[in-house]
C-alpha positions in Angstrom: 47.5 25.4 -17.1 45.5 25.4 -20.0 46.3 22.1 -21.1 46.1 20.7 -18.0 42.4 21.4 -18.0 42.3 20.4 -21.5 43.2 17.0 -21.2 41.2 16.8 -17.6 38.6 17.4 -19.4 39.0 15.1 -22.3 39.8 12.8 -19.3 36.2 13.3 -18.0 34.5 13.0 -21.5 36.2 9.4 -21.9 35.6 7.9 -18.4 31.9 9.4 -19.1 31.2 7.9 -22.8 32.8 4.6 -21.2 30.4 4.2 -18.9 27.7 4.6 -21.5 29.1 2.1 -23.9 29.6 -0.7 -21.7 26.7 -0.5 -19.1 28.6 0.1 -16.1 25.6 2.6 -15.2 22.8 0.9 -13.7 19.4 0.8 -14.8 16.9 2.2 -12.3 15.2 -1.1 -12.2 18.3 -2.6 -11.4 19.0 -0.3 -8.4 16.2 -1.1 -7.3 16.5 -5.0 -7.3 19.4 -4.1 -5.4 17.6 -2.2 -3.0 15.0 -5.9 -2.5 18.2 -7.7 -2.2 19.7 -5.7 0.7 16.6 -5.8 2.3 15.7 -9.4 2.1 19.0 -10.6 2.9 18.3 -11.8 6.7 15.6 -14.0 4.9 18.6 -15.8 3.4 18.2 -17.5 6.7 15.1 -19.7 6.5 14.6 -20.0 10.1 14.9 -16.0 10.1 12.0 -16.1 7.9 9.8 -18.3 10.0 10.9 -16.8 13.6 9.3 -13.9 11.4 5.9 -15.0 10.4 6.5 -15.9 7.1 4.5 -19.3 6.2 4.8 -22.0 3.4 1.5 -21.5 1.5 2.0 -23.8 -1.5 4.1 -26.8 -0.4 6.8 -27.5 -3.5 5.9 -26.1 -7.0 7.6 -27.3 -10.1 10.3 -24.0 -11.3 9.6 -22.3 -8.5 10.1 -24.0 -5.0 7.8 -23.6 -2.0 6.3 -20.1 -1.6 6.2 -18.7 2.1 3.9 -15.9 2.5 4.5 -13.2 5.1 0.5 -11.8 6.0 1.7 -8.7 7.1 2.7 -7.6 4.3 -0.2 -8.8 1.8 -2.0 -4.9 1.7 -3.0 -5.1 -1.8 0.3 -2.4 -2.6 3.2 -2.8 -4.1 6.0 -2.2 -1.6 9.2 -2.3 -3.3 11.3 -3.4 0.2 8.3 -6.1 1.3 7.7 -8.7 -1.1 5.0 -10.7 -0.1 6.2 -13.7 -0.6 9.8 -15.6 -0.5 10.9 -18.5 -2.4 12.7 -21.2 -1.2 14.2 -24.3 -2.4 15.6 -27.1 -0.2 19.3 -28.0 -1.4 20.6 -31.7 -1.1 20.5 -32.0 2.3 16.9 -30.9 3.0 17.8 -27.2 4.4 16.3 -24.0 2.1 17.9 -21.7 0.4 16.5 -18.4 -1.0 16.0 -18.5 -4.5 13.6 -15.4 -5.0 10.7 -13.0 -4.5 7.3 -12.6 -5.3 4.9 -9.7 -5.4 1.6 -10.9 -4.8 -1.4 -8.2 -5.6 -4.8 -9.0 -5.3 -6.5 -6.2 -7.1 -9.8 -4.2 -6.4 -12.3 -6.0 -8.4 -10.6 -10.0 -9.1 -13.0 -10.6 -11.9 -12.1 -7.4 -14.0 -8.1 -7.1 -12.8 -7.3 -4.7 -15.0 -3.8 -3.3 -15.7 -1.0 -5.2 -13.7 0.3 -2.7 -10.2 2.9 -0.3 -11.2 6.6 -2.4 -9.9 10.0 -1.5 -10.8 10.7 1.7 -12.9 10.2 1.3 -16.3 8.7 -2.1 -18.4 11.0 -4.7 -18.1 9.0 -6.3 -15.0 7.1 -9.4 -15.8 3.7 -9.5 -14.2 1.1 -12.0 -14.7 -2.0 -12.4 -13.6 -3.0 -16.2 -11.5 -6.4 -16.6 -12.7 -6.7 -19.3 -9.8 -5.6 -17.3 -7.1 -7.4 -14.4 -8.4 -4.0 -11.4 -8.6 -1.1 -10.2 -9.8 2.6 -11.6 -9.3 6.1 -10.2 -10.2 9.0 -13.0 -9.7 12.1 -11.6 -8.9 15.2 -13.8 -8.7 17.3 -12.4 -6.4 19.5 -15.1 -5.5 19.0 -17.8 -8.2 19.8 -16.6 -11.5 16.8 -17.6 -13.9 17.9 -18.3 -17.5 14.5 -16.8 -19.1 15.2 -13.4 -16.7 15.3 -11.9 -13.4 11.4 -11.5 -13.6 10.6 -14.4 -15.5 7.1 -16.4 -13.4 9.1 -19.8 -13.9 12.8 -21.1 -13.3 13.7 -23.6 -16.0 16.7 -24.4 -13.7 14.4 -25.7 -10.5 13.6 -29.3 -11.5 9.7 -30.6 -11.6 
């Protein structure tokens, strides 16, 4: 019996330090994009988005798409489940696809921003601050895999 526990436990150590080596954990951050992505996926269905409210506020933007802003949920907090904004591209036949999300924070005072909102756990988040638009945004491509990174503000791969 004492073996058997022995190599159970060996058993356990291995599967364990496996998982370490080779990343099958996930990262917080990355659980939580996963959380953003289960709850934006109705919005994978453009007209779901604007039976919903959600509004094109920029028209097409070069490596991005067109930005459709849902006013609800522009609070001025960072919500991880309610981006404020969704990004959409339209494929070759003119209908939009979901490329990605944006967090869209317009701070207390826009002349003195200070430090960008707190977003996903830890630092690997991208924010920037739009000088024109006066706040904060965090790009998160959920469904369009950007070659610079998931947070990346630009998409090399969405032509001018």
């Amino acid at each position: 019996m004492n073996k058997f526990i022995l190599l159970l436990s060996i058993l356990v150590f291995t599967v364990s330090a496996c998982n370490k080596d080779n990343k099958a954990v996930l990262e917080d951050w990355e659980l939580e994009v996963d959380q953003v992505k289960a709850a934006m996926e109705k919005y994978v269905d453009f007209n779901v988005a604007v039976s919903e409210g959600w509004i094109d506020v920029s028209g097409y933007v070069p490596n991005m798409g067109h930005h459709y802003l849902n006013p609800a949920y522009s609070d001025g907090l960072f919500e991880l489940e309610k981006p404020e904004v969704i990004l959409y591209l339209p494929d070759d036949n003119g209908v939009m696809q979901m490329v990605a999300v944006e967090y869209s924070i317009i701070p207390d005072d826009p002349q003195n921003p200070g430090n960008p909102p707190e977003g996903f756990t830890g630092d690997v988040d991208e924010w920037h601050f739009n000088e024109q638009l006066k706040q904060w945004q965090l790009h998160v491509w959920t469904k369009l895999e950007n070659p610079d990174g998931i947070f990346a503000s630009f998409n090399p791969d969405i032509g001018d």
